[in-house]
C-alpha positions, 0 to 999 in steps of 0.5 A, a space after each residue: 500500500 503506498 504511504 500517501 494513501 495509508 495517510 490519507 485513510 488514516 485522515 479519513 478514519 479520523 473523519 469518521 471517528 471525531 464525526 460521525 461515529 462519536 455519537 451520544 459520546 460527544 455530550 458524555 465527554 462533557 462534564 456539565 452534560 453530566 452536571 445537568 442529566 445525572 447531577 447525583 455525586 455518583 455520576 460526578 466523574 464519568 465523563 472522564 470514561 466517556 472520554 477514554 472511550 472515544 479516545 479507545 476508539 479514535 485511537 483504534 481508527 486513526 492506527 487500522 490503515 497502518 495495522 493493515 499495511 504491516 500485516 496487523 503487527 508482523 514485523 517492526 510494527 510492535 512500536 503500535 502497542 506504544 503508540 495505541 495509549 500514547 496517542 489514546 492519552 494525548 486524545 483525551 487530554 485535548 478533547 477534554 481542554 476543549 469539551 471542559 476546560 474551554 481553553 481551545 477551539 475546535 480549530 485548535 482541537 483538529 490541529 493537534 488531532 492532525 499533528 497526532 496523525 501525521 506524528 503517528 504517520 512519520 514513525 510507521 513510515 521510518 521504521 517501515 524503510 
């Protein structure tokens, strides 16, 4: 598979994930969605699973076209079991400066998505040579 096009799925994976797939998730990584539909103190904190689940999944889709083109973690492709919590971490971290804190735009938001990406894309493509 040649490498513009795994970046060009790992884009359009990205696309979906942060778009269409992310569904009742896109309200539940907000904590004052939590705050006004489950105010109980029980519920206080699970937004923050909300969070890694969308991060789980981003982090899964953005990494399927590269699984893919290394024979699903034949070979040097062990770095992926690095860099699957790494860029799920990372996720978390900017959705929330966005979806809680209130500190970045969705601009903001989408270029440190893309610059994940493209960091993720530059280590398969180095030690895919």
């Amino acid at each position: 598979m040649h490498p513009i096009f795994i970046l060009l799925l790992m884009l359009f994976c990205h696309i979906a994930d942060d778009y269409y797939l992310q569904g009742w998730l896109a309200s539940a990584k907000q904590r004052k969605w939590w705050e006004q539909n489950a105010p109980q103190d029980l519920y206080r904190h699970d937004y923050l699973m909300a969070l890694a689940c969308h991060a789980f999944s981003w982090s899964f889709m953005i990494m399927l076209p590269i699984a893919f083109a290394t024979n699903w973690f034949q070979g040097n492709a062990a770095w992926l079991l690095f860099a699957y919590p790494v860029n799920m971490g990372i996720h978390m971290f900017v959705d929330d400066l966005k979806a809680n804190r209130l500190k970045i735009s969705l601009i903001t938001d989408q270029l440190a998505h893309f610059a994940q990406i493209g960091l993720t894309f530059a280590v398969y493509y180095l030690i895919s040579k």
